[in-house]
N, C-alpha and C positions, 0 to 999 in steps of 0.2 A: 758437778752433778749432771748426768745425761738426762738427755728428754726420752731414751728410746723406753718400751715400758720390758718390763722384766722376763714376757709370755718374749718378742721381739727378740731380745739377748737368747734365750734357749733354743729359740729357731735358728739362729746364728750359727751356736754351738753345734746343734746339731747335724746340719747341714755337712760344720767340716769336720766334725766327727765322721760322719756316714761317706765320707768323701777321703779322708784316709784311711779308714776302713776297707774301702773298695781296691784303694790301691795297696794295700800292702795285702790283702787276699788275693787280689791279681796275681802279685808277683808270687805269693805264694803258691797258688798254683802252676806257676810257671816252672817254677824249683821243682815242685810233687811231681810234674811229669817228667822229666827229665831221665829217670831213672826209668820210669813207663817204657820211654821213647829208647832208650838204650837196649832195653829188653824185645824191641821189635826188629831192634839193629840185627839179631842172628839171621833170622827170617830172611828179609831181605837180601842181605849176603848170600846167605844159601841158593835164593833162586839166580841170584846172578853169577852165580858158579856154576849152576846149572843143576841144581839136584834132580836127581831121576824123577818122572812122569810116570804113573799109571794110568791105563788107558783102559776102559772097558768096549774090547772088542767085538764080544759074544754076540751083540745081535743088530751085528753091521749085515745088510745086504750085500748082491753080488752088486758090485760096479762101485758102491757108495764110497764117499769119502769125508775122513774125521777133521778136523781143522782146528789147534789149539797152540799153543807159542811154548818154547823152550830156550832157555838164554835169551831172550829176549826175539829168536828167528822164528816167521810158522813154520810148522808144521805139519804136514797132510800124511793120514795114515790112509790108503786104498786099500779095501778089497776087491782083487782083481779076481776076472774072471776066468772059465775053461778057454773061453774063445782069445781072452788077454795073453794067456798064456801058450798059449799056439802059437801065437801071431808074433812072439818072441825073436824067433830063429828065423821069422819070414824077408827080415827085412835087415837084413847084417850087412850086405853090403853096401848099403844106401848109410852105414854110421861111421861116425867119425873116429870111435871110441870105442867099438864095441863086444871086445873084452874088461873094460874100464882097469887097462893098464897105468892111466892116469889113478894116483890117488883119492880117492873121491870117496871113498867108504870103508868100513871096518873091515877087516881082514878075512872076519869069519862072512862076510857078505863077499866075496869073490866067485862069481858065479853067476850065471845067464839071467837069473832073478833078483841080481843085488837086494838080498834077504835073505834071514833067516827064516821065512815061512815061505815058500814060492806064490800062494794068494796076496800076504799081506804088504803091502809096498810099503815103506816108510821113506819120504824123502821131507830135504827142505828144499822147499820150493821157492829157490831167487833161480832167475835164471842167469847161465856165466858170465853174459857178456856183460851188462852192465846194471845188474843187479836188480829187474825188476821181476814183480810176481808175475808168471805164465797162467795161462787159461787150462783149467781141464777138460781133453775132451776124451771121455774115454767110449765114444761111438766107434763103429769099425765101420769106416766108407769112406765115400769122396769126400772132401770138404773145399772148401775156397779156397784155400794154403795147399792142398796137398790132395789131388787126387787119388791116390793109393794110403788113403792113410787107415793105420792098424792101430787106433788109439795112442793115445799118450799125452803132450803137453806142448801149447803153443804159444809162445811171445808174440802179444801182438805187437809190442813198442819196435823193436826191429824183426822179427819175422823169424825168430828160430825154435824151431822144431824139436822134439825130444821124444822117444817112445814112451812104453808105458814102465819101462824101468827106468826112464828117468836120462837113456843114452842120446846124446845130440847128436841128428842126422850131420853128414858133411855138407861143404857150400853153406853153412849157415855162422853168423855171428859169433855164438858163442863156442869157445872153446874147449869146454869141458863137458863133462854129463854131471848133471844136478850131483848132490851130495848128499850121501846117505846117515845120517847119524847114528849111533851107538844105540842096540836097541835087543831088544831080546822078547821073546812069549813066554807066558807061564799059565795053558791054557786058552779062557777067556781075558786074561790082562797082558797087556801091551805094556812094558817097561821100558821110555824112552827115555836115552842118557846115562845109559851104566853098559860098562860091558861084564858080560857076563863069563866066569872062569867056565863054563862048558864048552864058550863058541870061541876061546882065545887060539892063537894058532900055535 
């Protein structure tokens, strides 16, 4: 016969009742998600394939720039100016690149704007040489780096230079001119990461 009293025992009982109760609802729930977790599985996938970006561009200023990530790279949308645009053709002989006969962007972007809009720049911004983010400067004047400079984009990590379309001046590090992604307008939206059957060549 025990001495514990009978209230004693029920606390007992209770205790590992409430106690595998807890773990077999644990685990239970662990099962119930599972299937949750599977259904978030597309999603994911999808963004690391890269599903198209819509961007709302309509009430960018002149000079401003968008900043959001695709495939996991940024992304900087510009609207570039009248005076950006001028200052295009100024500066051709000073580029490495600058018909960007190097691969570097969609086919329907072949042209002095690599874009489809001649305002809207769409690049990703690593720079060639060794793959860090450049600084924007999209000012037109002297700078520290570059006395003659007509806007565009500057590495500070090794010191190279890019206009405002993204073309790397010569005598500098990086090899190529930034790269342009796949992208299209439809109005006021920006669709980055699809090409579009109008601008195919």
């Amino acid at each position: 016969m025990t001495d514990e009293a009978p209230d004693e025992l029920d606390h007992g009982r209770r205790r590992f009742l409430t106690g595998a109760a807890t773990v077999v609802g644990g685990a239970g729930v662990v099962f119930a998600a599972i299937p949750f977790l599977g259904f978030l599985r597309p999603s994911a996938e999808a963004e690391s394939r890269g599903a198209p970006i819509e961007v709302d561009i309509g009430k960018m200023e002149p000079g401003q720039r968008l900043e959001f990530k695709w495939k996991g790279s940024p992304i900087w949308v510009i609207n570039r100016t009248e005076e950006h645009l001028e200052a295009l053709d100024k500066d051709v002989g000073r580029l490495r690149d600058p018909d960007s006969e190097v691969d570097q962007q969609p086919s329907y972007c072949d042209n002095m704007y690599r874009s489809v809009d001649p305002n809207v720049f769409v690049v990703i911004p690593i720079c060639t040489h060794l793959g860090c983010i450049p600084t924007y400067y999209p000012e037109i004047g002297p700078m520290d780096f570059d006395q003659n400079w007509l806007g565009g984009f500057f590495c500070p990590c090794h010191g190279a230079r890019y206009d405002i379309a993204g073309r790397v001046y010569k005598g500098q590090p990086a090899p190529r001119n930034l790269e342009v992604p796949p992208h299209h307008s439809d109005g006021d939206t920006l669709i980055v990461g699809e090409h579009p059957d109008d601008y195919q060549a």
